[in-house]
N, C-alpha and C positions, 0 to 999 in steps of 0.2 A: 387559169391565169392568163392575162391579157401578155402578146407578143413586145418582146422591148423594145417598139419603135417611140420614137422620141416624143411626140403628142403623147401618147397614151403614159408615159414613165409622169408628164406633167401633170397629167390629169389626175393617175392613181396617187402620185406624193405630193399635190395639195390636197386630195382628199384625207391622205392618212396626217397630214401639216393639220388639217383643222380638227379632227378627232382627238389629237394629241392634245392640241392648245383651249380646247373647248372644257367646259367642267364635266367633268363626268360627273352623272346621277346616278341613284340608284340600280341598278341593273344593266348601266351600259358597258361595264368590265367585262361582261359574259360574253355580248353580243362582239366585243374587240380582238377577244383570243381567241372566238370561234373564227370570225374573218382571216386574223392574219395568221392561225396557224397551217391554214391550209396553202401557204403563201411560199414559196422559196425562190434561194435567188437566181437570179436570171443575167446573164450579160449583158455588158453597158453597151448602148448603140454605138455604133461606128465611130472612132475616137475622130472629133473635127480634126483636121491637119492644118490646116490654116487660117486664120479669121481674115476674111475680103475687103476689112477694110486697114488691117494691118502694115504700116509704113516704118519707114527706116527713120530710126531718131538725126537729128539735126544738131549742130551745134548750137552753142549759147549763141546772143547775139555777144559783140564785141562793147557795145556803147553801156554806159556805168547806169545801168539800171536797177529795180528791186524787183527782178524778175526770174521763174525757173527758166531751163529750158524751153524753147518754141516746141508746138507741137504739131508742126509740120506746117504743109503749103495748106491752101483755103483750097476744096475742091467739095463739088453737092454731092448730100449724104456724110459727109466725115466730120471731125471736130473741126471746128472754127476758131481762129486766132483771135482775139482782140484786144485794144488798146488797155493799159492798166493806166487805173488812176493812182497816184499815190497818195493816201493821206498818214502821213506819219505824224506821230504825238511826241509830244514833248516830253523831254525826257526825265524823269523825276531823279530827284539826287538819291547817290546810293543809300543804300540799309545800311543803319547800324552794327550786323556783323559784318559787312565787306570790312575786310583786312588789305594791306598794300600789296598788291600781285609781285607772288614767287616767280623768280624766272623760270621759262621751260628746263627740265633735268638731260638739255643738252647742249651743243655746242651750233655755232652757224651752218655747218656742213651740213647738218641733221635739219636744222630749218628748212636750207636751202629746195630740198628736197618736197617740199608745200608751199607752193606759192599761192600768194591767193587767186581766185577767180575775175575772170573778166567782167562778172555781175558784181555789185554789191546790194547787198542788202539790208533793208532797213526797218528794226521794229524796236523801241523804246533802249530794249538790253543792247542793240549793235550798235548806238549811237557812237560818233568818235569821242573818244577822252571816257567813255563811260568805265566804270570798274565793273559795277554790279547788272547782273544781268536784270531781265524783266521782272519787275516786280507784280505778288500775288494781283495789287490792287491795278498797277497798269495793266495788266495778263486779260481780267473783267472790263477794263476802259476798251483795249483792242477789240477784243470779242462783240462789245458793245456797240463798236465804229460800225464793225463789218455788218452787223444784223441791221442796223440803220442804213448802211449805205446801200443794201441790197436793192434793184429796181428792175422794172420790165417785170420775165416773167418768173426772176430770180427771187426764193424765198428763204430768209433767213431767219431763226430763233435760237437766241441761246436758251440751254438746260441747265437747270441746278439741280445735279446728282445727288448732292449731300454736302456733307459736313466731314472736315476731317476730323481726326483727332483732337487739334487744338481749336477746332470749330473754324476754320477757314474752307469756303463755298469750294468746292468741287464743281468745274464745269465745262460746257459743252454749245457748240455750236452745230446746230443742225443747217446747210444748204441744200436748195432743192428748187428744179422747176415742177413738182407735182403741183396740184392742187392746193396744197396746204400744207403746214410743216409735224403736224400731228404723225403718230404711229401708223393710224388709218389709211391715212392722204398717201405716204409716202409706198405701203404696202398697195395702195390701188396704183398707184403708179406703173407698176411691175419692173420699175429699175432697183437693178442688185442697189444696195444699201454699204458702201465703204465705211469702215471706221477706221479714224486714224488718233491714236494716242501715243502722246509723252511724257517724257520726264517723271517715270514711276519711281525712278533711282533721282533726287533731290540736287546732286553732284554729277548730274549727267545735263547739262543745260541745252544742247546745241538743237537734240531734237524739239523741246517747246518752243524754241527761239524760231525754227524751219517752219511748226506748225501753225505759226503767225502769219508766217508770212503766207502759206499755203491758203491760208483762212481770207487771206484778204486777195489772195489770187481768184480764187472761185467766186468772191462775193463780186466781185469787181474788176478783175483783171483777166490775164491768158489764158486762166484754169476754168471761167466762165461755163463758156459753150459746153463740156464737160457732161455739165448739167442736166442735156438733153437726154443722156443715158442713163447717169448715174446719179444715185442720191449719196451725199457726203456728211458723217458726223466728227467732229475734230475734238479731242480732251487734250488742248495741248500740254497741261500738266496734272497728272493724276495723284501727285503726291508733294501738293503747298505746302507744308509742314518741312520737308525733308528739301525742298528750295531755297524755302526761303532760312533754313538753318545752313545750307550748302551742306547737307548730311547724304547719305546714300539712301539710308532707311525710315521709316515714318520716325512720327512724335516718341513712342510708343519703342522705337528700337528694331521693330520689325518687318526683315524685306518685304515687301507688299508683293514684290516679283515671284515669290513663292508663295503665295495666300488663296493663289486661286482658284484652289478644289476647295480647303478649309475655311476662305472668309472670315479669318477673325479681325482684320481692321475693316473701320468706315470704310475706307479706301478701296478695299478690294472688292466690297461688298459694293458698291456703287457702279465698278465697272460690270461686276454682274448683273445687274440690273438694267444697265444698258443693253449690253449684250443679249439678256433675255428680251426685251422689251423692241429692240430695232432689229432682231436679227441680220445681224451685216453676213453678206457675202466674203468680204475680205478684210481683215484686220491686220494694223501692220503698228508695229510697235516700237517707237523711235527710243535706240537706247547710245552710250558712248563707251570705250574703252577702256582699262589700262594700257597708259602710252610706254611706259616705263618700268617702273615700280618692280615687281617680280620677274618680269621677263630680263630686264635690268642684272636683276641679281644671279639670276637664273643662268641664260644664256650670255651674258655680258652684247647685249642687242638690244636694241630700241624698234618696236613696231612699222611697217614697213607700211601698212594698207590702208586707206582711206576708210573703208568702208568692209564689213564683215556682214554677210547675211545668211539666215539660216530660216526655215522652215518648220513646222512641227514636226516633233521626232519621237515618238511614246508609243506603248504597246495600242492595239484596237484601233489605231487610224484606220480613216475613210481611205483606199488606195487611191480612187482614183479622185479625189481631192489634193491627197500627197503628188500625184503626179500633175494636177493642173498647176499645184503653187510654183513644180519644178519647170515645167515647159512655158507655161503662162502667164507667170510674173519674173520668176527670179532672172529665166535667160535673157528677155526682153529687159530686164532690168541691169542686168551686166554690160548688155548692147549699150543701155545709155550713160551709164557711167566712167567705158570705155571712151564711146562720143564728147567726153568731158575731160579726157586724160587721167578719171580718178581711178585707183589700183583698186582692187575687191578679193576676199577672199572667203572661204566658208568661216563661221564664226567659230571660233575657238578662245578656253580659256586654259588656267594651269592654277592648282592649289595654291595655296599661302604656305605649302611645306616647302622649306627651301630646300628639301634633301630629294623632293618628287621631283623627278624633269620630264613625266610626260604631262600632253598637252590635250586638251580631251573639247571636241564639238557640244553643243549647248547641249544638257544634261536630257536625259530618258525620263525623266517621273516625271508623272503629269499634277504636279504642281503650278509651271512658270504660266504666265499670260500665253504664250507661246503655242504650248503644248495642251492646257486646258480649251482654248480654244479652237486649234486646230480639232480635239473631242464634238465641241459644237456642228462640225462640219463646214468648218467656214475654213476657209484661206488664210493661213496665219503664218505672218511675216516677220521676224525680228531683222534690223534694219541698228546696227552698232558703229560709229564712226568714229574716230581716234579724240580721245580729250580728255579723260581723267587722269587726273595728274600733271595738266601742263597749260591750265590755266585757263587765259583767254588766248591764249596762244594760238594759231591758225582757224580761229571761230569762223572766220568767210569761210574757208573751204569744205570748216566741218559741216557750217548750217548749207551751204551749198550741195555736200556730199546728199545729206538728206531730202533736201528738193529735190535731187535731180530722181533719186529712187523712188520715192511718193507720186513724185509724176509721172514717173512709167508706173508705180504701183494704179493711178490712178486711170493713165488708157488703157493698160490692160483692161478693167475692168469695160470700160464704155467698148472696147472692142470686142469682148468675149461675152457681154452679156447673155444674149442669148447659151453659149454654149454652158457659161457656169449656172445656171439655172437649170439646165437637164441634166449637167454633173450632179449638181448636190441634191437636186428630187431621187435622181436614180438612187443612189447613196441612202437616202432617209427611206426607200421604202427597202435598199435589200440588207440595211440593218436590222429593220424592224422585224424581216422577216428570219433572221436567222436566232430568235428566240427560242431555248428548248433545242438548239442544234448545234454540234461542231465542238468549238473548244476557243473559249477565252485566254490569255493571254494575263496571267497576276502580275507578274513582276517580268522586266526583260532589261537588259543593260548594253551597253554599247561594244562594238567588236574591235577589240586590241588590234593593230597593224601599225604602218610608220607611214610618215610622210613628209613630203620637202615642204617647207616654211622659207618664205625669206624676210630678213630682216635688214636692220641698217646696222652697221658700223658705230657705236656712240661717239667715235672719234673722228672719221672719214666721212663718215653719211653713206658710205659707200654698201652695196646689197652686199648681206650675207647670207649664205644659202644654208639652212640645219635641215639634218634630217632628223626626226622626231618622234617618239615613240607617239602616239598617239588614241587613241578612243574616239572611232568612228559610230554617230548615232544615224550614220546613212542606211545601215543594216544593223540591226538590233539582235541578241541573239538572246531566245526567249528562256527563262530562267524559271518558270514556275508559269505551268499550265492546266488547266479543271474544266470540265465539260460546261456548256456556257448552260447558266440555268433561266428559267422561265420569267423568273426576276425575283425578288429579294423581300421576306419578311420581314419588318420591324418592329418593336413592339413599341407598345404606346405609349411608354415613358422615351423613346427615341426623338421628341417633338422634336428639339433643336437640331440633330441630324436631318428630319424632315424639313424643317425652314431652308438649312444651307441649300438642302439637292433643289429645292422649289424656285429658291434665289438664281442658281445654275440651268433655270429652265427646263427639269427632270420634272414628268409627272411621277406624283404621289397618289395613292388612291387610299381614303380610311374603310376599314373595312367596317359594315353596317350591320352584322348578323356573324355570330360566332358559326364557326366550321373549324376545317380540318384540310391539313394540305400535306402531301406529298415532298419533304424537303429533305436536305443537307443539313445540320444542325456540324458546329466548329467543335471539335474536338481537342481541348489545348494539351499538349504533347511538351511544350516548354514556353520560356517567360524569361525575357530578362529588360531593362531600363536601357533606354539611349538617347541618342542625339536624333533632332534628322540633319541628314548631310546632303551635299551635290556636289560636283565637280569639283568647289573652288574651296571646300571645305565647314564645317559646321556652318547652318543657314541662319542667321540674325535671328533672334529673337524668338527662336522655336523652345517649347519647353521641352522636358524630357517624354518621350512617349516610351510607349508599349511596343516591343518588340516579339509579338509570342510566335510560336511555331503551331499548328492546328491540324488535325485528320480530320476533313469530312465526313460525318455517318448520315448513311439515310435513313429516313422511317418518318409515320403520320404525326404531325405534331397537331395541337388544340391552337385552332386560331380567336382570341378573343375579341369580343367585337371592341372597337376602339382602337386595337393598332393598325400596320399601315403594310400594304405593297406597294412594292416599284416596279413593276414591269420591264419587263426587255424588249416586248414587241414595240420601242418607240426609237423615233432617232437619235435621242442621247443615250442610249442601251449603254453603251462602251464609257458614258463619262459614272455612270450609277455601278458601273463595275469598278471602275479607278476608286471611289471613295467606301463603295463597300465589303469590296475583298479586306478582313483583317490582319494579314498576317502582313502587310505593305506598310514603309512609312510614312506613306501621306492618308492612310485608309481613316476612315472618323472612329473607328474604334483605337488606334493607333493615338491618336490625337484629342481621345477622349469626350467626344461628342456624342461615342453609344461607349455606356458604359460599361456594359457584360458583352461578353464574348453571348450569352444564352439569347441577348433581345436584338438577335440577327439572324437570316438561317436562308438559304440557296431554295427557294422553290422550282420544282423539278418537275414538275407536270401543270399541263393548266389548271388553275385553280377553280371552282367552282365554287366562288364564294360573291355577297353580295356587298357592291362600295358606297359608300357617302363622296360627296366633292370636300377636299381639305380645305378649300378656300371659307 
């Protein structure tokens, strides 16, 4: 095996990047597990300490503009400042569900304590006197401005991902100074690839409203120059249906925020598509809070922080991914937020049971956008800032809060390019190579301790300090472990299993020639019906799954030709374990996507059999 120095890590994880992405034919599965079995992993080259072009955040300017933070002084070699132009639209009259705004569920003391920003900002929904935030069909006018106004060597395209639920377009703006705004153009480029999406929760407004404004920075304003490093794609709202009803959930009933192992709406199925199709380096997922409501009840306290962020948190992460999101976005990211006087803290929620008083960090199963993606090997950001429940109420600071962390989400990136590219090559080949070795990780939950919270006073506005029981997803402690196997038999009534992992970017291979493998076949040992649940208590719209208990047994099973493997020697190994261990609540057998426990089964040696491409 080749020494881990940082060229050679590039060279060998594009080469296994295009073997994976390429169709396999007939007898190229043979040729793949003889390569990467002989494969183990190896040390990551010398952790960067610093990136050289890395500078100190600045403050906002002071004068009333629709601008994020500057991003520093003009100096050769570094990002470049330049003028914004504004073109703001006019503002269409509210929807017919806008109701007359509730007043916030507190008093001026509690105001007092969020002032707005020295910026204002301006996108159809921030209008003054407006009720209603942006609408689906202005959201497509914006988007629309930006890819027009784009110029020089600035390229701009919107994307129509889909159709929701009630058939309203799903979409996306791709910016970019490559070549061209195609998948091709953007990957010859060799700039990491950001994706930023919104408003997947309908009642969380403030991140699509920021990623307006984001969208028209890059096409035409401060976020511009950017450009030279980085390629940007924006969904500033993933779920028009649940917006434009001002609902939390789709058409449909169901969190979308939990869909993204299972994809059963449009919705979630569309982000997967992106994701597989752009590969982004970094993803960052603008969401908002309860300001009030249970913690309210709870603690007699009113939310204290502007801004709550959390990383992926779920068994099988990439570590040294986990540790880029921590050193290379989040701190630089608290740096700027600090720079702006806005409070931050890790994100945390608390059940709907009024009799629970602990407080628990974004949830372990790799269900959420969050956490499925962080699986992908990408940089996966949740980005939550106070507003559910209190209206339009401090929307400058909230849509503020979020520019200001998208734009440090966004230099990180142009500053660390180079290093997160030898991150995440290194990562895809010393997953792939721990195929057949060690020990996965089924189920893992988060570690009980306490912690200080501060909050406000709903009387005083004044900080109250709780200590709190708590659920820590920073250390996981792992609940259910099995030797990691070679990768996974399906059988070929499994189709719809195989579409979702295909959607998720997972190769599948059909098998072309009956044989015989070496596996684990599921042993069910017990059975009973449930819910699935997360943190904050039974998840929207999940129906009842399967709860069984299972003993692995080994021995030769009959492989017929027409079903399917999933290999381990690839870099989503660890997302093809999350959906196919069945004894888990998010697993497809769980959720009824493979029907029998019998048309699934752990392959435990390489397989020596011949594939067809599924495509």
């Amino acid at each position: 095996m080749m020494t881990p120095q940082a060229p050679h890590l590039s060279l060998l994880a594009s080469a296994l990047r295009h073997l994976y992405t390429r169709p396999l034919r007939r007898g190229w599965a043979l040729v793949a597990a003889a390569v990467l079995s002989a494969c183990v992993s190896t040390p990551l080259p010398p952790w960067p300490a610093q990136s050289p072009t890395a500078k100190p955040s600045t403050p906002a300017p002071q004068a009333r503009r629709t601008v994020p933070p500057p991003l520093g002084s003009v100096q050769r070699g570094e990002v470049i400042t330049a003028p914004v132009t504004v073109t703001p639209i006019a503002p269409a009259a509210p929807s017919a569900s806008v109701t007359a705004e509730a007043p916030p569920p507190y008093g001026e003391a509690v105001a007092a304590r969020f002032p707005d920003p020295s910026v204002r900002y301006e996108t159809p929904g921030l209008a003054e006197g407006r009720r209603a935030y942006t609408t689906n069909a202005e959201l497509t006018q914006w988007l629309r401005e930006q890819a027009t106004a784009a110029h020089g060597t600035t390229r701009a395209q919107m994307l129509d991902l889909g159709l929701s639920q009630r058939g309203t377009p799903i979409q996306a703006l791709v910016l970019t100074r490559a070549a061209g705004t195609e998948i091709a153009a953007l990957e010859a480029s060799r700039r990491p690839t950001v994706l930023l999406m919104g408003q997947q929760h309908g009642d969380e407004p403030a991140g699509a409203e920021a990623l307006l404004v984001v969208a028209r920075e890059l096409a035409q304003g401060l976020l511009e120059p950017l450009l030279d490093r980085i390629n940007v794609v924006i969904v500033p709202r993933a779920n028009p249906d649940g917006a434009d009803a001002g609902t939390r959930d789709t058409a449909g009933g169901i969190d979308m925020n939990r869909d993204h192992l299972l994809l059963q709406t449009p919705e979630a199925q569309a982000l997967a598509r992106l994701v597989r199709n752009y590969r982004p380096m970094a993803i960052l997922d603008a969401h908002e809070f309860t300001v009030a409501g249970r913690y309210l009840e709870k603690f007699h306290a009113i939310q204290r922080y502007d801004m709550l962020l959390q990383h992926a948190t779920t068994a099988n992460l990439p570590e040294f991914m986990t540790r880029a999101a921590l050193e290379w976005y989040r701190a630089p990211m608290i740096k700027a937020l600090g720079a702006e006087s806005l409070t931050q803290e890790w994100y945390y929620t608390t059940s709907t049971r009024m009799d629970d008083l602990r407080v628990s960090m974004g949830g372990t199963q790799p269900d959420t956008g969050r956490n499925v993606n962080g699986l992908k090997n990408a940089i996966s950001m949740l980005l939550e800032t106070r507003g559910v429940g209190i209206g339009r109420a401090h929307i400058q600071r909230r849509v503020h809060s979020h520019v200001t962390a998208i734009t440090s989400a966004l230099r990180s990136t142009a500053e660390r390019a180079g290093n997160l590219e030898q991150v995440r090559s290194y990562e895809a080949r010393d997953i792939a190579a721990q195929a057949c070795r060690g020990e996965i990780v089924v189920e893992a939950g988060p570690t009980p301790t306490q912690h200080e919270l501060i909050m406000l006073d709903p009387e005083t506005g004044a900080d109250r300090v709780l200590r709190v029981d708590w659920n820590s997803s920073l250390k996981l402690i792992a609940q259910k472990k099995r030797p990691r196997p070679c990768g996974y038999w399906l059988a070929g009534s499994a189709g719809e299993a195989v579409e979702r992992l295909k959607l998720l970017g997972v190769q599948v291979m059909r098998v072309a020639e009956p044989g015989s493998v070496l596996a684990d076949s599921y042993q069910e040992t017990g059975r009973t019906s449930a819910e699935r649940q997360d943190v904050r208590g039974t998840i929207a719209g999940s129906q009842s799954i399967i709860r069984v208990q299972v003993t692995p047994t080994r021995s030769a099973i009959d492989v017929p030709e027409g079903s399917y493997y999933v290999p381990l020697n690839q870099p989503l190994a660890n997302l093809a374990v999350a959906a196919l261990e069945p004894d888990t609540q998010n697993s497809y057998f769980a959720n009824h996507l493979i029907a029998n426990l019998g048309d699934t089964a752990r392959v435990m040696a390489p397989p020596s059999l011949v594939f067809d491409d599924t495509d």
